[in-house]
N, CA, C and O of each residue as an XYZ file, in Angstrom:
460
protein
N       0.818    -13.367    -12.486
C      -0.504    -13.020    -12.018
C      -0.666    -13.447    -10.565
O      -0.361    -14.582    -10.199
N      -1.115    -12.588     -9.805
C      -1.506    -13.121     -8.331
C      -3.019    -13.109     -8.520
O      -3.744    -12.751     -9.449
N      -3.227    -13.597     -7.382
C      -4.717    -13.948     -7.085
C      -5.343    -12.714     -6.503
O      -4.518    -12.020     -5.909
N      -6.823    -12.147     -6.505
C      -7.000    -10.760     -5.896
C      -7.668    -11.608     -4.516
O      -8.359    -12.606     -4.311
N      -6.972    -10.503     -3.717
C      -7.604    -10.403     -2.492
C      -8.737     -9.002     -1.612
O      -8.533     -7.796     -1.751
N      -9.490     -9.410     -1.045
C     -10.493     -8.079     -0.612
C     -11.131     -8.349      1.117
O     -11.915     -9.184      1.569
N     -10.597     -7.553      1.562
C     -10.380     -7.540      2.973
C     -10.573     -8.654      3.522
O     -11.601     -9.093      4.038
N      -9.096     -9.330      3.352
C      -8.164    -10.436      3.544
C      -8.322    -11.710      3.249
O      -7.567    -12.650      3.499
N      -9.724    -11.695      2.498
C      -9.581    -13.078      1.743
C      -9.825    -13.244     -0.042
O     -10.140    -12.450     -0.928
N      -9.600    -14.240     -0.016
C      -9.680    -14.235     -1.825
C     -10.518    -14.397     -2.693
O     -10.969    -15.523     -2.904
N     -10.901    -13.376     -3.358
C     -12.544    -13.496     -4.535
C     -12.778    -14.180     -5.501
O     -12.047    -14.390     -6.469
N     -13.815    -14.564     -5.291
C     -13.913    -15.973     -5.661
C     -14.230    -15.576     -7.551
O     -14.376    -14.417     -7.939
N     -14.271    -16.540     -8.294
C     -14.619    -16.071     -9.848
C     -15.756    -17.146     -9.783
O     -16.089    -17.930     -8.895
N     -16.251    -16.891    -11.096
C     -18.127    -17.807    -11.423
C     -17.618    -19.292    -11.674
O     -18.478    -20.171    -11.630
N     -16.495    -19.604    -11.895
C     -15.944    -20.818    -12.394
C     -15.519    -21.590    -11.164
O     -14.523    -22.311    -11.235
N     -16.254    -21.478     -9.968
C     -15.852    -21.926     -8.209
C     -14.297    -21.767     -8.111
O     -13.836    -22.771     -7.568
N     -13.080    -20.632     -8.529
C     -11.939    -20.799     -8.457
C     -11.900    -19.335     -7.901
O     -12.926    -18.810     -7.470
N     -10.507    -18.588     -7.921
C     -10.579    -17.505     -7.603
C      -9.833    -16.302     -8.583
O      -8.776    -16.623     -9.126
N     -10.356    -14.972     -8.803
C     -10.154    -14.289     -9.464
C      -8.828    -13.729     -9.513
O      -8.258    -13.602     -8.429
N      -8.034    -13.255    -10.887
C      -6.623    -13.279    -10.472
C      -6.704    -11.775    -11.013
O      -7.508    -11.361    -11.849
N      -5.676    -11.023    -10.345
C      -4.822     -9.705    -10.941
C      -3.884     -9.439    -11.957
O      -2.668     -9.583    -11.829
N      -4.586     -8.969    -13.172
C      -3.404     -8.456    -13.849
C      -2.963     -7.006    -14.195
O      -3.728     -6.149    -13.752
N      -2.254     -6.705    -14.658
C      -1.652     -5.262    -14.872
C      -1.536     -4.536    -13.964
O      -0.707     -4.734    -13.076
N      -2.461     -3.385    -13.991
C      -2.074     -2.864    -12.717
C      -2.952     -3.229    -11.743
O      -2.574     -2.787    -10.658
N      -4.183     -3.984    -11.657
C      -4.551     -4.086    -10.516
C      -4.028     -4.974     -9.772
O      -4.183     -4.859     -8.556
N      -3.289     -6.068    -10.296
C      -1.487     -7.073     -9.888
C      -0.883     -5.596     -9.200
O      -1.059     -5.387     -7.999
N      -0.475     -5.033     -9.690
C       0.647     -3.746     -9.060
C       0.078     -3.817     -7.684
O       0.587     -4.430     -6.745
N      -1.877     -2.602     -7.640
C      -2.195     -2.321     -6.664
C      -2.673     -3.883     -5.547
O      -3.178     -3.549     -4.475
N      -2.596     -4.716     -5.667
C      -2.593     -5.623     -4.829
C      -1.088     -5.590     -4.256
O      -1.002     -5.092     -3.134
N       0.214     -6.075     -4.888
C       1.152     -5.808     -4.392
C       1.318     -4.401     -3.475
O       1.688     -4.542     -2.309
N       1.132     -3.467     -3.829
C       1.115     -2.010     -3.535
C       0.527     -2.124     -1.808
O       1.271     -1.860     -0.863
N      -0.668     -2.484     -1.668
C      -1.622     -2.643     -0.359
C      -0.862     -3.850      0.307
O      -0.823     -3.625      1.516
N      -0.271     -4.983      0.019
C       0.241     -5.480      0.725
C       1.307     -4.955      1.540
O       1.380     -5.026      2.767
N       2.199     -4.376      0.677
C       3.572     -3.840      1.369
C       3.221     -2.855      1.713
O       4.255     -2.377      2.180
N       2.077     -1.771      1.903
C       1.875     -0.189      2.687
C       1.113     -1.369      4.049
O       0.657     -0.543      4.839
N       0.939     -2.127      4.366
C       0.041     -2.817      5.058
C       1.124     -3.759      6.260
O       0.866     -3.672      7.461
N       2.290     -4.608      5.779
C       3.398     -5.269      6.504
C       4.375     -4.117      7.084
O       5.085     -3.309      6.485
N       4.179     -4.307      8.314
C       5.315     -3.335      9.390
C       6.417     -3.379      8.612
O       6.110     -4.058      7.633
N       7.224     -3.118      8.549
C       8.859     -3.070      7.848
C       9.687     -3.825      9.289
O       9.506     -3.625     10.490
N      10.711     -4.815      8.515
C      11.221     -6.040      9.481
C      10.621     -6.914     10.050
O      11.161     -7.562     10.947
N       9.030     -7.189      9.549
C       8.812     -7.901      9.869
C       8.886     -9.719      9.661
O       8.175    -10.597     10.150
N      10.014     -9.794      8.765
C      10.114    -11.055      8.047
C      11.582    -10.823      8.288
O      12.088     -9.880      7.679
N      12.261    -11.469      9.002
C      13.804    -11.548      9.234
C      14.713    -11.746      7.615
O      15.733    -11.256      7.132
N      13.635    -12.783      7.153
C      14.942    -12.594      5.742
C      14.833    -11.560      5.027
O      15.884    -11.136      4.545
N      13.635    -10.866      4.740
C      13.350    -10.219      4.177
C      12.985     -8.690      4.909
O      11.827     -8.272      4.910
N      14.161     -7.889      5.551
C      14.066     -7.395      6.304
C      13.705     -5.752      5.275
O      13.801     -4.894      6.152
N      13.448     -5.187      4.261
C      13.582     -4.212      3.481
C      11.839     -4.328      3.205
O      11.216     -3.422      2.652
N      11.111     -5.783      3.764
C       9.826     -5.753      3.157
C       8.726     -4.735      3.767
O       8.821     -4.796      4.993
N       7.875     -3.964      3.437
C       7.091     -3.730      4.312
C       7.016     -1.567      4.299
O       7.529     -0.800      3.484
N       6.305     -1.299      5.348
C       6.337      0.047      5.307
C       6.708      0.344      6.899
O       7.161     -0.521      7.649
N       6.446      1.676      7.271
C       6.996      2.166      8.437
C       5.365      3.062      8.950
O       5.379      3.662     10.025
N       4.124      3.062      8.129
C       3.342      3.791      8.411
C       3.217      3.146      9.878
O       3.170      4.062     10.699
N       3.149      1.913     10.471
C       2.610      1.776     12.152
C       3.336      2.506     13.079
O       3.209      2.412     14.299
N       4.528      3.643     12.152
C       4.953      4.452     13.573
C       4.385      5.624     13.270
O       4.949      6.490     13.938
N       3.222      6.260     12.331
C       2.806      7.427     12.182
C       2.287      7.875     13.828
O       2.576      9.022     14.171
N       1.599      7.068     14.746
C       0.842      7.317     15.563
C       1.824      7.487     16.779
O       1.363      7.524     17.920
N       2.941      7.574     16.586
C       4.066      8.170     17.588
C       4.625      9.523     17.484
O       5.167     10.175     18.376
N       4.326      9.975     15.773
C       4.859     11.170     15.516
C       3.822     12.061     16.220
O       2.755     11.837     16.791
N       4.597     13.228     15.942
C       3.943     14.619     16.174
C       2.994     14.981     15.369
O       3.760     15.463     14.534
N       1.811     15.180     14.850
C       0.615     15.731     14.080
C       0.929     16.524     13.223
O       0.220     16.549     12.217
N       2.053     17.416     13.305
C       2.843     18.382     12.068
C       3.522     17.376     11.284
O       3.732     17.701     10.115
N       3.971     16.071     11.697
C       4.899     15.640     10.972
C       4.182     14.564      9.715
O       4.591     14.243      8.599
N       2.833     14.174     10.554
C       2.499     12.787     10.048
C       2.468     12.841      8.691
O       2.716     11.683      8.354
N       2.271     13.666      7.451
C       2.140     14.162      6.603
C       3.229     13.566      5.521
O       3.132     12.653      4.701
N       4.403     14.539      5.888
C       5.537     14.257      5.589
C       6.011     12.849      5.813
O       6.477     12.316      4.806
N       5.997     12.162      6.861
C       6.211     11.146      7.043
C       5.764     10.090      6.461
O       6.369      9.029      6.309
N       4.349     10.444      6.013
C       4.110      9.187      5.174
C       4.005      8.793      4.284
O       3.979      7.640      3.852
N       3.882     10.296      3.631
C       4.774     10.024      1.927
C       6.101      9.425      2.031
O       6.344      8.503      1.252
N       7.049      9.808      2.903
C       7.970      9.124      2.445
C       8.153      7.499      3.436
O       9.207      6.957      3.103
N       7.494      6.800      4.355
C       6.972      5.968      4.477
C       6.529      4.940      3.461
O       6.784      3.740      3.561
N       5.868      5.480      2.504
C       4.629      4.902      1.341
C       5.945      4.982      0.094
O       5.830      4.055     -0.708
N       7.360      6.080     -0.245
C       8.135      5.885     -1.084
C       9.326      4.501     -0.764
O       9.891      3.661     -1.464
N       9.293      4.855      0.684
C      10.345      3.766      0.921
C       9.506      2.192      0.480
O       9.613      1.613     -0.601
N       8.853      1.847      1.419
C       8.141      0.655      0.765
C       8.054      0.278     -0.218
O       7.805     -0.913     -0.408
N       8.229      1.157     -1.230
C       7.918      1.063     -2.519
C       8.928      1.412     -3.846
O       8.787      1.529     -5.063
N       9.824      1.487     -3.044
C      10.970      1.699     -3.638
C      11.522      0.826     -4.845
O      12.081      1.271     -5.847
N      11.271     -0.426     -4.569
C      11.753     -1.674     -5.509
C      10.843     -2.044     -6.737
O      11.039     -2.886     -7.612
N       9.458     -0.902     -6.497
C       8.634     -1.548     -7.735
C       8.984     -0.203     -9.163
O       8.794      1.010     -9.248
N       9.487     -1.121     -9.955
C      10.023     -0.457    -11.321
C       9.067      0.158    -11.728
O       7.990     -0.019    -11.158
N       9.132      0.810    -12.518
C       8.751      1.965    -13.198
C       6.721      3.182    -12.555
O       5.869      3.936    -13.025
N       7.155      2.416    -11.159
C       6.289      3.274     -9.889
C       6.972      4.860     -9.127
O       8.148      5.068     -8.828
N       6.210      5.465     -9.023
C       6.084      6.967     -8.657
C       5.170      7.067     -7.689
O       4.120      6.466     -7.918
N       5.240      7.587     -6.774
C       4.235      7.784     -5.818
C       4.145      9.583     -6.136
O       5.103     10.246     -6.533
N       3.153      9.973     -5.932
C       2.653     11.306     -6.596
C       2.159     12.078     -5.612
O       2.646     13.208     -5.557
N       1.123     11.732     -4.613
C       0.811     12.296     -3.457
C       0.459     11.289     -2.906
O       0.088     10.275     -3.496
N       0.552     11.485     -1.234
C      -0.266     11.038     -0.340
C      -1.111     11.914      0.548
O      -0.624     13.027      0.746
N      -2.174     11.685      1.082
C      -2.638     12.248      1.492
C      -3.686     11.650      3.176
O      -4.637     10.955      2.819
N      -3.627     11.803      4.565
C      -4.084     11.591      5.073
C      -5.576     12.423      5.751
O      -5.889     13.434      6.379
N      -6.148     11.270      5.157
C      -7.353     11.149      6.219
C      -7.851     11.575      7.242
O      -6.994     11.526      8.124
N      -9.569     12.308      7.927
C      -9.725     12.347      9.271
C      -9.980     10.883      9.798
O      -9.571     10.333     10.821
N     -11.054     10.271      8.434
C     -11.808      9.282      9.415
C      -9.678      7.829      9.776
O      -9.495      6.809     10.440
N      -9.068      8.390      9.190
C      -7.758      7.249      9.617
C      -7.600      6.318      8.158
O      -7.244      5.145      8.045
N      -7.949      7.173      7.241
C      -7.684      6.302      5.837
C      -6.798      7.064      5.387
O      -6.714      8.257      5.679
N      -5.879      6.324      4.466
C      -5.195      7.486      3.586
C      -4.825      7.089      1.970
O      -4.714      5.986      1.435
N      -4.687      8.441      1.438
C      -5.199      8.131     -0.379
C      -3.540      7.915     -0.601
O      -2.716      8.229      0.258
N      -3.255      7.416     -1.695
C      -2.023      7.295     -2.155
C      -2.217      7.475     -3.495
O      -2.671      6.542     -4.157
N      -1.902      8.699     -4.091
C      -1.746      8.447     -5.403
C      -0.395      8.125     -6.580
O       0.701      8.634     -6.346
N      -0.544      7.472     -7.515
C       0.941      6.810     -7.988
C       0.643      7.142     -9.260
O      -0.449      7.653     -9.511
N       1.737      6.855    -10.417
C       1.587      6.717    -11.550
C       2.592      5.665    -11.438
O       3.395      5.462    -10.527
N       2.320      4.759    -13.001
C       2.989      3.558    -13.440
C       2.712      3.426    -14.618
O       1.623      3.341    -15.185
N       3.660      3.411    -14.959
C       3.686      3.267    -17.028
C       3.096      4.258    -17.639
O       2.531      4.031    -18.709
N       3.108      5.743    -17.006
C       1.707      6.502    -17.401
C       0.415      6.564    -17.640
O      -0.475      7.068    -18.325
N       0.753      5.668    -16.585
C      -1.088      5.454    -16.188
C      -1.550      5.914    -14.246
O      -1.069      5.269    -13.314
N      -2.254      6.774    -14.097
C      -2.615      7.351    -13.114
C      -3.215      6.194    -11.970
O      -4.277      5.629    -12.232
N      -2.557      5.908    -10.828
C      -3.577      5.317    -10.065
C      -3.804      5.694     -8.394
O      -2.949      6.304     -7.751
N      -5.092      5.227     -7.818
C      -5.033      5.711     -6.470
C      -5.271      4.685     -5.774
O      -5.599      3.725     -6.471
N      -5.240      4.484     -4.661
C      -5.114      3.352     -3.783
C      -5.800      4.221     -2.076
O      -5.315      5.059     -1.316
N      -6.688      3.700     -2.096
C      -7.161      3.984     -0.483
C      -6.435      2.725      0.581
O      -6.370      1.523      0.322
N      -6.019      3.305      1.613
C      -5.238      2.282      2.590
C      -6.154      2.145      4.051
O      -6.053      3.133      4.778
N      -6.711      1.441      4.374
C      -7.248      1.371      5.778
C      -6.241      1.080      6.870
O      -5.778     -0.027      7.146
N      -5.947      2.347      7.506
C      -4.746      1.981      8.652
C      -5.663      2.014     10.167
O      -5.007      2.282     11.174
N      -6.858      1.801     10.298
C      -7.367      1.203     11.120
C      -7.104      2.534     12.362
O      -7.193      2.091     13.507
N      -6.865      3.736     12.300
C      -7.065      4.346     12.896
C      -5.432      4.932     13.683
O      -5.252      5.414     14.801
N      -4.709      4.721     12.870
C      -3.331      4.844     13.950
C      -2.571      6.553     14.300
O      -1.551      6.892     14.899
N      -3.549      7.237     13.659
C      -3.244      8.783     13.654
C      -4.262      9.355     14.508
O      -4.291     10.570     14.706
């Protein structure tokens, strides 16, 4: 179980401690972390992370393509995960939809505007 986090700090539970993740909302916490860490950014752990902070270098035909498979690579190591669509955003958000264990999920990503 990890602890949940909500734009970047940790929620608190009624018991003054903090609220933890299980099942899949454990997944989608993991999930937002790693679409969220540049890729290489941890020397030992050089495979961690995504590649979306170079969407805003591509070409506008490409960004699309790119970040589905951006959002697959990252995500490559979590077992029995599928990424299903992605989809970008005007206002600079983008939807990710996945399945896991046959169960449908979506994940909104705030990339802060990089397209």
């Amino acid at each position: 179980m990890e602890l949940m986090v909500r734009d970047g700090d940790y929620v608190p539970d009624e018991g003054g401690g903090y609220r933890r993740a299980e099942g899949s909302q454990e997944l989608l916490q993991r999930v937002l972390w790693k679409l969220s860490i540049p890729r290489g950014s941890f020397p030992f752990l050089p495979n961690l992370g995504s590649q979306l902070y170079r969407l805003g270098r591509c070409q506008p035909a490409q960004r699309q393509s790119l970040a589905r498979q951006y959002v697959a690579q990252a995500l490559e190591d979590e077992p029995d995960l599928a990424v299903t669509a992605v989809s970008l955003e005007a206002d600079g958000a983008m939807e990710v939809a996945l399945e896991w264990r046959g169960e449908a999920l979506t994940l909104t990503v705030e990339t802060g505007g990089i397209w």
